[in-house]
C-alpha positions as CSV (number, residue, x, y, z in Angstrom):
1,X,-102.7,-42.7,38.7
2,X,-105.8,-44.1,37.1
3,X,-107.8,-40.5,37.7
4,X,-104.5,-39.0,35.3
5,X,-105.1,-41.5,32.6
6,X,-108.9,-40.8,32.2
7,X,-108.3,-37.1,32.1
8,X,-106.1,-36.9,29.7
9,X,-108.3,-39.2,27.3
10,X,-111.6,-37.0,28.4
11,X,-109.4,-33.7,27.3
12,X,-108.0,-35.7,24.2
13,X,-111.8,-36.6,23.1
14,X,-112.7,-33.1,21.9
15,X,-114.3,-33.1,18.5
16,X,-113.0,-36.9,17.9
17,X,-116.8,-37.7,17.3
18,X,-118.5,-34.9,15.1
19,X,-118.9,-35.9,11.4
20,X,-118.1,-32.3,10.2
21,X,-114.1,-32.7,10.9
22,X,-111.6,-34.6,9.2
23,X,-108.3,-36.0,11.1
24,X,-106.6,-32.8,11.2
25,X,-109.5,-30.8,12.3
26,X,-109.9,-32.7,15.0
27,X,-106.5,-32.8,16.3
28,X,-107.1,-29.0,15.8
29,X,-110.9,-29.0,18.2
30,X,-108.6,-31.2,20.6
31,X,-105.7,-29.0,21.0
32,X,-108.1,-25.9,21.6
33,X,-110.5,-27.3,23.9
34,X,-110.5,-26.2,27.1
35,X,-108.9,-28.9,29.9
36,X,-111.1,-30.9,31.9
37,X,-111.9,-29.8,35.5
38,X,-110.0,-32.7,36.5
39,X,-107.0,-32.4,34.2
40,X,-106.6,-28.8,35.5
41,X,-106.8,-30.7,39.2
42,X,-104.5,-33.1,38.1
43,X,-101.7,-30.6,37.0
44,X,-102.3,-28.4,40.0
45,X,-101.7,-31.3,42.1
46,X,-98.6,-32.4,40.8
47,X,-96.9,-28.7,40.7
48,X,-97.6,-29.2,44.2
49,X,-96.1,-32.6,45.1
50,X,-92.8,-31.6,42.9
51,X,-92.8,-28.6,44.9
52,X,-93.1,-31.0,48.0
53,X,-90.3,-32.9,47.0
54,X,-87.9,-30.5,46.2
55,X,-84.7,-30.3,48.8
56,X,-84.7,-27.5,51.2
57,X,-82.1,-25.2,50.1
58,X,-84.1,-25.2,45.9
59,X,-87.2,-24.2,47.8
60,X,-85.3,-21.8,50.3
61,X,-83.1,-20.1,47.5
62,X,-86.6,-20.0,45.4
63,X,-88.8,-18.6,47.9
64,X,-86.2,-16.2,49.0
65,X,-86.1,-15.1,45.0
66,X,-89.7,-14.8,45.2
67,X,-90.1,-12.7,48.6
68,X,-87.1,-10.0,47.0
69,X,-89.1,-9.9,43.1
70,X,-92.5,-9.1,44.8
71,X,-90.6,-5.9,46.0
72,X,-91.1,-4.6,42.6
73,X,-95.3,-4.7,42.8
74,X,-94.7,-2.2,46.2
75,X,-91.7,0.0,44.1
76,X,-93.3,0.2,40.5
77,X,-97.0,1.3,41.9
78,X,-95.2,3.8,44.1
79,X,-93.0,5.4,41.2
80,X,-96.5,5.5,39.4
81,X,-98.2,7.2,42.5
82,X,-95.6,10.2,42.2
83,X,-95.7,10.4,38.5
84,X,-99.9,10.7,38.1
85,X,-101.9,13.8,39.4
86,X,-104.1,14.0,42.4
87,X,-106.7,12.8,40.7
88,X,-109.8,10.3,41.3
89,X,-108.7,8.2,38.9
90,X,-105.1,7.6,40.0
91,X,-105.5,4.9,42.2
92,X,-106.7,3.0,39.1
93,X,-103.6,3.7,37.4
94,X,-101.1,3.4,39.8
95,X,-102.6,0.0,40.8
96,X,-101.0,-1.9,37.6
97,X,-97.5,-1.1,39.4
98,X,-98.8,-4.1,41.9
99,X,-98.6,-6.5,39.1
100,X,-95.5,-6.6,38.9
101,X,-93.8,-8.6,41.0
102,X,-96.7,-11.6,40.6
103,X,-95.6,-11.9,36.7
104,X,-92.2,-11.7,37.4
105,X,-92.4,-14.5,40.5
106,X,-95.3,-16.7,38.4
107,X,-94.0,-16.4,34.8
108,X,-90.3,-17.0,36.5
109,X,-91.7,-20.1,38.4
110,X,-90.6,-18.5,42.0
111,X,-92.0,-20.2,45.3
112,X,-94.8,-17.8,46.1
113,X,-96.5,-19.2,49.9
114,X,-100.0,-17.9,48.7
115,X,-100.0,-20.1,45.3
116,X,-99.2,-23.5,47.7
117,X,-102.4,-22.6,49.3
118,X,-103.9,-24.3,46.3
119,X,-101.0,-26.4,45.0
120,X,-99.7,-28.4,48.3
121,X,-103.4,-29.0,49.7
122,X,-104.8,-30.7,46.6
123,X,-102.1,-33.5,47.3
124,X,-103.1,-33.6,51.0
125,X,-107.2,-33.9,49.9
126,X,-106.5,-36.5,47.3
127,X,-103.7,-39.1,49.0
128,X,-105.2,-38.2,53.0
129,X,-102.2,-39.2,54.2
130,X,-100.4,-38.3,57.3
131,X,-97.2,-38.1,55.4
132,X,-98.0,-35.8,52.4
133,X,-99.6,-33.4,55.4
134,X,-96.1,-33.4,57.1
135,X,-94.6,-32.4,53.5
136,X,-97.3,-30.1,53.0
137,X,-96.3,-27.8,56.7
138,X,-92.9,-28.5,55.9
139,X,-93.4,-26.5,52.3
140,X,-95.4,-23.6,53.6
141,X,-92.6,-23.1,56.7
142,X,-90.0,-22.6,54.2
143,X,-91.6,-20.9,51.5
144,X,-93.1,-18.9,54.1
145,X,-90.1,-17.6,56.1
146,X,-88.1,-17.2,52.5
147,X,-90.5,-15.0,51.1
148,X,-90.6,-13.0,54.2
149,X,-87.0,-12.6,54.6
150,X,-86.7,-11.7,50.2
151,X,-89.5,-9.2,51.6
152,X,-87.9,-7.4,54.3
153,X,-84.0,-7.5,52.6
154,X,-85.9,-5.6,49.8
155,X,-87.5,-2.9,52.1
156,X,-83.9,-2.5,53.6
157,X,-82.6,-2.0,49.8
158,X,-85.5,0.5,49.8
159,X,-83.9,3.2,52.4
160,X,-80.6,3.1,50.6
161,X,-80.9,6.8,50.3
162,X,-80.2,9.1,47.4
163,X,-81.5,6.1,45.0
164,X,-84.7,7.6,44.5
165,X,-86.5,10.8,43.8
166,X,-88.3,12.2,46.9
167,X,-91.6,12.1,45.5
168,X,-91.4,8.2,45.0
169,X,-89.6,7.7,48.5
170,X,-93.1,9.9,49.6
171,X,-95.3,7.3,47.6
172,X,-93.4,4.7,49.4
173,X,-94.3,6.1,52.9
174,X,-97.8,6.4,51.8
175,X,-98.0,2.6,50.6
176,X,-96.9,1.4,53.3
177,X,-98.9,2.5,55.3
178,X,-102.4,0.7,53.4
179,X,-101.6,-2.7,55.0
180,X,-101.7,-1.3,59.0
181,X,-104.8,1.0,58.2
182,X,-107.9,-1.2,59.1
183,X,-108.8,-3.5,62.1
184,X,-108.1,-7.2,62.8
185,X,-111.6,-8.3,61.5
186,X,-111.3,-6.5,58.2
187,X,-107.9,-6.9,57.6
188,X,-109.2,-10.6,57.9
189,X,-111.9,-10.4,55.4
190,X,-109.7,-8.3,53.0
191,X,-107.0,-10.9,52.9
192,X,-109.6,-13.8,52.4
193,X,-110.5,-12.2,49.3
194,X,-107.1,-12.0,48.2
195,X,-106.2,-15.7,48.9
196,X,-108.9,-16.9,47.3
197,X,-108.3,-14.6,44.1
198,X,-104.4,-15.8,43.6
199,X,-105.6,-19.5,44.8
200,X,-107.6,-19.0,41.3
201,X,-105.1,-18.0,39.6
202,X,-103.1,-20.4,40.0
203,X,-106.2,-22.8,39.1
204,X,-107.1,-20.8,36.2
205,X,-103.3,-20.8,34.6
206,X,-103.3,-24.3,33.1
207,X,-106.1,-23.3,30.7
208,X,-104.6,-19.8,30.5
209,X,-102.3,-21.2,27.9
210,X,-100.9,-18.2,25.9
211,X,-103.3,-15.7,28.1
212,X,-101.1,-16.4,31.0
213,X,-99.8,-12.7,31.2
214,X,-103.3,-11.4,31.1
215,X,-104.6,-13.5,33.5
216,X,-101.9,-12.9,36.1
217,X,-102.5,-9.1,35.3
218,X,-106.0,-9.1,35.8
219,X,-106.1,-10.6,39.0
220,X,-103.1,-9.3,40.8
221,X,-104.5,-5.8,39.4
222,X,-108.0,-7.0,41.2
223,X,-106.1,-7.1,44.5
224,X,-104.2,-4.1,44.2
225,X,-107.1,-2.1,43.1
226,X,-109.5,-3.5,45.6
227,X,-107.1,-2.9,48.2
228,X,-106.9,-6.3,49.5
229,X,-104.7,-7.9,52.1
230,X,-101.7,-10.2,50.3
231,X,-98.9,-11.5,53.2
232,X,-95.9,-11.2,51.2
233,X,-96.7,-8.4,48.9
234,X,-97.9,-6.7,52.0
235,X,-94.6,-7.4,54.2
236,X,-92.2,-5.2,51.6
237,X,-94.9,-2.4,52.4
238,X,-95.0,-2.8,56.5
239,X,-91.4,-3.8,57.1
240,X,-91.1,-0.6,54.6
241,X,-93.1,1.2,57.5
242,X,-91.1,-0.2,60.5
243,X,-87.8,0.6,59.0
244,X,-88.9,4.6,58.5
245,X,-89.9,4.7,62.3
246,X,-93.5,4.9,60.7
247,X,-95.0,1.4,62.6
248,X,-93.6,-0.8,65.4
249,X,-92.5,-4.4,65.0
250,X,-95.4,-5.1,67.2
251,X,-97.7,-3.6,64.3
252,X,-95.9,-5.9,61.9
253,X,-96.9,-9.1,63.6
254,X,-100.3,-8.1,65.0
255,X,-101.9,-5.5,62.8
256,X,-100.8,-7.0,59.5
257,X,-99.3,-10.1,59.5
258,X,-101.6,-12.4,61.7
259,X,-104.5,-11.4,60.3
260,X,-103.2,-11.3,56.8
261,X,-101.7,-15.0,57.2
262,X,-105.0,-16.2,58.6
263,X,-107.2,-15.0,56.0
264,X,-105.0,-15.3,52.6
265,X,-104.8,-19.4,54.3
266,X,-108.7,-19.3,55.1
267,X,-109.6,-18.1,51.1
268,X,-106.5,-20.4,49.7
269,X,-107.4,-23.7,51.4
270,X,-111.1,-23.5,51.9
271,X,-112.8,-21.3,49.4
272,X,-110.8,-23.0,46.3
273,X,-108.8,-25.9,47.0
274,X,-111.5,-27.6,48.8
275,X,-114.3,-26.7,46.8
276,X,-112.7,-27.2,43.6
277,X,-111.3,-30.5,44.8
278,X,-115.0,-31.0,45.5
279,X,-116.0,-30.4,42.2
280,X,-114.1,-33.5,40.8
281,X,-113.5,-35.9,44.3
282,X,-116.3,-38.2,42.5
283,X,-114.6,-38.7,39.4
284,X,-111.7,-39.0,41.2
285,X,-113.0,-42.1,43.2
């Protein structure tokens, strides 16, 4: 594409015209420059269309690998709950435990749903097609149910009893309770905040280039400290809750799921992939 071409020679311009630098150094400014809005755009966009194009059992087998590694975010901040005092501080401690599962699913390039709020709309805003829309559903029905079904297989793993200490299996109970405890309308906001946070990580990760780690830290660790509303990290912690007798199926669906799904899609699609796409449509036409 002709948008591709011109981003990569914008990114490949860095200190090619400053007197001060010989060849060398400016193969050196060049390397270290940060991308171009529009070359981050343009490698978002195409993780997204490959994603798109992959068959339904690589996406199926991925998202399901996915849904069962962010089960460790829910099991390692619980084994630090037990393990810290009852302190004011050990929320802020125990927290990192959500991490995680992100860095193994991001750094192990697992189909997460909430990172194709960024990556599969991008090639729907840029081709406007009816035909990359269709791909688009088809990718967050499958990624979607996958990570679910990897989420609720590791809760079940979870009540094997015996495998853990009480006190974690009583952190567990407690954790899983966070995602029913608030109304619709907040639950709402509260998962907004989270799908616009890991929408921008995912737009942030290009540039991240050897910070990747940290960056995926930082913002999971945002949303786990903040005690925001993430769908699939969430559904290891609530089918956790149904599986203990501690909340109905019914509270699944309607007290975290809908709400969660609705606003991790709402701050995903609208708050970054449409306003970053925004930022660069113009260069774009």
């Amino acid at each position: 594409m002709p948008q591709e071409h011109e981003a990569r020679e914008q990114n490949d311009k860095a200190g090619s015209d400053s007197p001060h630098l010989d060849g060398d150094e400016k193969a050196q400014a060049a390397e270290h420059s940060s991308p171009h809005a529009l070359v981050i755009h343009e490698i978002v966009r195409e993780e997204g269309e490959t994603a798109m194009d992959r068959t339904f059992f690589a996406l199926a087998w991925s998202a399901l690998a996915a849904g069962l590694s962010i089960g460790f975010s829910f099991l390692t901040q619980a084994t630090l709950l037990s393990a810290l005092p009852d302190e004011p501080w050990r929320d802020l401690v125990a927290s990192f435990g959500y991490t995680i599962g992100f860095v193994i699913v991001i750094l192990g390039r697992q189909q997460l749903f909430t990172e194709s709020t960024l990556s599969a709309v991008l090639p729907v805003l840029t081709r406007r097609d009816l035909k990359t829309l269709l791909k688009t559903f088809r990718l967050w029905a499958i990624v979607l149910t996958f990570n679910l079904i990897g989420t609720i297989i590791f809760a079940a793993i979870l009540q094997i009893h015996g495998v853990f200490p009480d006190d974690v299996v009583e952190s567990l109970g407690k954790l899983a309770q966070l995602p029913l405890s608030a109304s619709f309308g907040v639950t709402v906001v509260r998962a907004i905040f989270a799908g616009w946070l890991i929408a921008l990580m995912v737009w942030l990760l290009p540039s991240a280039r050897s910070a990747r780690f940290l960056t995926i830290l930082l913002i999971t660790y945002t949303v786990a400290v903040s005690k925001l509303s993430h769908v699939i990290a969430g559904s290891v912690e609530t089918s956790y809750a149904v599986m203990t007798g501690a909340a109905s199926i019914r509270d699944y669906l309607l007290v975290f799921l809908a709400p969660t799904f609705i606003g991790n899609m709402i701050g995903g699609i609208s708050l970054v992939a449409i306003v970053n796409h925004a930022a660069i449509a113009p260069e774009i036409e």
